[in-house]
N, C-alpha and C positions, 0 to 999 in steps of 0.2 A: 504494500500500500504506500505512494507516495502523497508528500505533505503538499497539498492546496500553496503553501508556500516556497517550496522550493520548486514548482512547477512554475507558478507565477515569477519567480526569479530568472528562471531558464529561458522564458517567452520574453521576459522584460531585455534579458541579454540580448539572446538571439537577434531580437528586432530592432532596438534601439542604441547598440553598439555599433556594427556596420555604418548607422547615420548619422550616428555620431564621429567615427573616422575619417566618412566624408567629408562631413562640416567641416571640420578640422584640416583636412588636405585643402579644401575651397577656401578656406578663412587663412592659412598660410598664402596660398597662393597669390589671392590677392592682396593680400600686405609686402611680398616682394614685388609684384606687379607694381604697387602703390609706389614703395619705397622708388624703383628703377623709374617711376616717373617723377619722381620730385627730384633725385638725381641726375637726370637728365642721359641715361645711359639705357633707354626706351629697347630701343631695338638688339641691342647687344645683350640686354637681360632677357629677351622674349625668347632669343635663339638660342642663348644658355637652358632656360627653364624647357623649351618641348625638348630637347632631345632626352 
């Protein structure tokens, strides 16, 4: 018999970890994106960042 609560833990993981990694990858992202344009080094951080 599993606990009503450590299932509800499992489901909370499962699903709001992943978008929460997201977030996190998108909210990095664009803060170097941010930063390379207040810097002025635009294009040079873009080709850095996709490869």
């Amino acid at each position: 018999i599993r606990s009503p609560r450590y299932f509800t833990l499992f489901s909370y993981m499962w699903y709001v970890w992943p978008t929460y990694i997201c977030l996190n990858f998108v909210i990095a992202t664009l803060v170097s994106v941010t930063i390379c344009l207040l810097l002025g080094y635009h294009k040079t951080c873009f080709f850095n960042n996709s490869k």
